[in-house]
SEKE-934472 format. One line per 3 residues: number of its first residue (from 1); their letters; for each residue x, y, z of C-alpha. Coordinates in Angstrom, 1 decimal. Layout:
<pts>
NUM> A> X/Y/Z; ...
</pts>
This chain:
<pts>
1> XXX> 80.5/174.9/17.1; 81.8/171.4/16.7; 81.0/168.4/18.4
4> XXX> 84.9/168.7/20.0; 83.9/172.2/21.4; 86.5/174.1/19.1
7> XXX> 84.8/176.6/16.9; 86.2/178.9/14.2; 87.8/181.7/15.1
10> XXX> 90.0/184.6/13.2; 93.5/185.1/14.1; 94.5/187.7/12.0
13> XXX> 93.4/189.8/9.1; 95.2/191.6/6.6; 96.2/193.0/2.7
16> XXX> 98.6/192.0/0.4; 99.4/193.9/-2.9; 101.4/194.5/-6.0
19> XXX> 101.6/196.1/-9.4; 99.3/194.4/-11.7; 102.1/193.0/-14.3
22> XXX> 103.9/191.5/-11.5; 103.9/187.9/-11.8; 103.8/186.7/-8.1
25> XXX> 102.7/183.1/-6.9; 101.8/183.6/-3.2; 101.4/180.1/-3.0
28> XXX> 105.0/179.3/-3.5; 105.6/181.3/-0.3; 103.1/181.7/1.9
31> XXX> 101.8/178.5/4.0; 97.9/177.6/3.3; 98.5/175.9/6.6
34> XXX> 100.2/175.6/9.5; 100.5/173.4/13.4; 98.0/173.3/15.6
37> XXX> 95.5/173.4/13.1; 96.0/177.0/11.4; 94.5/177.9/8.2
40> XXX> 95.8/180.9/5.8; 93.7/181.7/3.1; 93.9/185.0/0.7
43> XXX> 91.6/186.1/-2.1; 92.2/188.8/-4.7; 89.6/191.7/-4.5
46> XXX> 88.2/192.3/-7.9; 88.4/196.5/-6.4; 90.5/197.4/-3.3
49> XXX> 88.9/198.8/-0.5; 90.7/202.3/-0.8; 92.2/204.7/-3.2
52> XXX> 95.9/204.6/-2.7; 98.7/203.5/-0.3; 100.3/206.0/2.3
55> XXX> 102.8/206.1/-0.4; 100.7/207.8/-2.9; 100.5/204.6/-5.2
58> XXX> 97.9/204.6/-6.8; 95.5/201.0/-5.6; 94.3/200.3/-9.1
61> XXX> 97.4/199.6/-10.5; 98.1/196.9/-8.2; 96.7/193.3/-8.0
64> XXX> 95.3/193.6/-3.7; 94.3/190.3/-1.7; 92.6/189.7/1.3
67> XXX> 94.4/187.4/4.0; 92.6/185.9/6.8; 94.4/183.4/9.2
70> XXX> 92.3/181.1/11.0; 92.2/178.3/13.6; 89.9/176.6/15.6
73> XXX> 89.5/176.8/18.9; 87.5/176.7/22.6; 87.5/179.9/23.0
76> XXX> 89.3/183.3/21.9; 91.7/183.2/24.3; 93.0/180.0/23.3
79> XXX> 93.5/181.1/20.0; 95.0/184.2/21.1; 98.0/182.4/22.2
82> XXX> 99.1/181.7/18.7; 98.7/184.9/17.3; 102.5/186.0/18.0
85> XXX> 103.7/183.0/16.8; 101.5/183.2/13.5; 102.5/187.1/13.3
88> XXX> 105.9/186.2/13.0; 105.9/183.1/10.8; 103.7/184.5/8.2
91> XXX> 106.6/187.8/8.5; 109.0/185.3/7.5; 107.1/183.6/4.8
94> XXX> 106.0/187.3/3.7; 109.6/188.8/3.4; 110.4/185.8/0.7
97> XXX> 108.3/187.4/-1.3; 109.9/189.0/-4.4; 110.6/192.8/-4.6
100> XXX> 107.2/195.0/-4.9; 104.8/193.1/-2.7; 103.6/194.9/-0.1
103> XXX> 101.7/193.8/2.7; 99.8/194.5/6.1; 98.8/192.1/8.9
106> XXX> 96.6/192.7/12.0; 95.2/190.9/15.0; 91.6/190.5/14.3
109> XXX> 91.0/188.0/17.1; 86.9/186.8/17.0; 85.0/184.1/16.2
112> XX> 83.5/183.5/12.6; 79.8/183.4/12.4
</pts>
């Protein structure tokens, strides 16, 4: 915890994908932050956490990273307040993304340790 009280806490969580020869620069649409204070970060996995999509595609041919959002806060219900705001502006960012990236967001609302 800080010395303002706020501590780190997750907002959501999430997966973003697409084919491997697919030239995609998530930074040119997605926000690494946003007001009050909300962070959005995303890694690429070096192996995806599962075999395939519901669709049957096949995970290793596609380029998967994990997205965390993040803010800091008193308490988790504080930062719960932002969460459908931050669901829907990370949608719109998300549906600028070019054909073939796929994506999927959930609350995961609890404090980073």
């Amino acid at each position: 915890m800080s010395e303002d009280g706020k501590k780190p806490i997750k907002l959501l969580q999430g997966y973003l994908w697409f084919p491997k020869d697919a030239d995609v620069d998530l930074e040119a649409h997605l926000p690494t932050t946003l007001e009050p204070d909300v962070h959005v970060l995303w890694d690429e996995l070096p192996n995806a956490p599962f075999a395939f999509f519901d669709d049957g595609t096949l995970a290793a041919t596609q380029r998967i990273h994990q997205l965390t959002a993040l803010t800091f806060a008193e308490s988790e219900e504080d930062a719960g307040r932002l969460v459908p705001w931050l669901a829907e502006t990370l949608q719109a960012a998300l549906e600028t993304t070019p054909e073939g990236v796929g994506w999927q967001l959930m609350e995961d609302l609890r404090p980073i340790e």
